[in-house]
N, C-alpha and C positions, 0 to 999 in steps of 0.2 A: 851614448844614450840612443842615436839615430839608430844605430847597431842592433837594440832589441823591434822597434816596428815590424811587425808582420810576421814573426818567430812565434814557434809552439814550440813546446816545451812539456815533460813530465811531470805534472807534481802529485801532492796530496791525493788532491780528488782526480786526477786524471789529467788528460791532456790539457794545458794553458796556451789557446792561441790568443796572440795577443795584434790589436786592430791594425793593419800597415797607415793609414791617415792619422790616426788619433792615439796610436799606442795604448791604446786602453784595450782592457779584458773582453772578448770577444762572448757576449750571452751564454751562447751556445757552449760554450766550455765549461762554465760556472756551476757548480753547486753548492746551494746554501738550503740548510735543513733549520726551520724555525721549531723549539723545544718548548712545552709547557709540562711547567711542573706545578703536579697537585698536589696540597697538603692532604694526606691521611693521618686521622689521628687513632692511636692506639694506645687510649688512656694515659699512662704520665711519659708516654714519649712523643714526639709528632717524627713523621717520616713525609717525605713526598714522592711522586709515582712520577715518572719522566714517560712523554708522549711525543712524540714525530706530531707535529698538527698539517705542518705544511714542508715543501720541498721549491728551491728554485731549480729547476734542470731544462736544460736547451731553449732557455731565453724565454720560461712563461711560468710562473707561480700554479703549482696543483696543490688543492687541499685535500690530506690525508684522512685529518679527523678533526671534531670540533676543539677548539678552542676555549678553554673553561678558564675565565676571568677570576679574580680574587676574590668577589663577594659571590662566586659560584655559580654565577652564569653564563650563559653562551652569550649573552649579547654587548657590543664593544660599546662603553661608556661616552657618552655626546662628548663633545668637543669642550674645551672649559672655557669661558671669556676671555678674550685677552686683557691684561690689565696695563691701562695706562700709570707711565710714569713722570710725579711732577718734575721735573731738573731741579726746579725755581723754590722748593720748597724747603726750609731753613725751620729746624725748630724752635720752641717756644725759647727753651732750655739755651741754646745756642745762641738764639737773638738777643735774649736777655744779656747774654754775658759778652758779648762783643757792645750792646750800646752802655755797659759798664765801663769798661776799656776806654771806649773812645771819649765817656763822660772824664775820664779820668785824665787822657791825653788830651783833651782840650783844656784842662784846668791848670 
């Protein structure tokens, strides 16, 4: 394992150097192409159109083209509440039928 730190290599997209401290992917190597795809529709068939919107290359995100959401806009949807979860919460259905039980094992 110690064996790969600080090694590049050939791959897919090109050269993999890889970090001599941390053995992780060196930015600067990396490319990742973020895809949107649009629904077109052409009456009883629907098709979608593929678009490059954005590119990661030499360690800094460039935007290509806009970004077109699902309800067909450019603009990226707020953030949604987070929802709390009870642990402690047993339902009706369930409490009934355990203090049946126990009525029963008491008797």
């Amino acid at each position: 394992f110690d064996a790969m730190f600080g090694t590049q290599f050939s791959g897919s997209t090109g050269t993999v150097r890889l970090d001599a401290k941390t053995g992780s992917r060196d930015p600067d190597s990396a490319l990742f192409i973020m895809h949107n795809y649009v629904e077109v529709d052409f009456g009883d068939s629907v098709t979608f159109t593929e678009t490059e919107t954005d590119i990661f290359q030499f360690g800094s995100w460039k935007n290509v083209a806009p970004f077109v959401f699902a309800d067909g806009t450019l603009d990226p949807h707020p953030d949604l509440e987070e929802v709390g979860v009870d642990m402690q919460y047993i339902g009706v259905g369930v409490r009934g039928a355990c203090l049946g039980m126990a009525g029963i094992i008491v008797l």
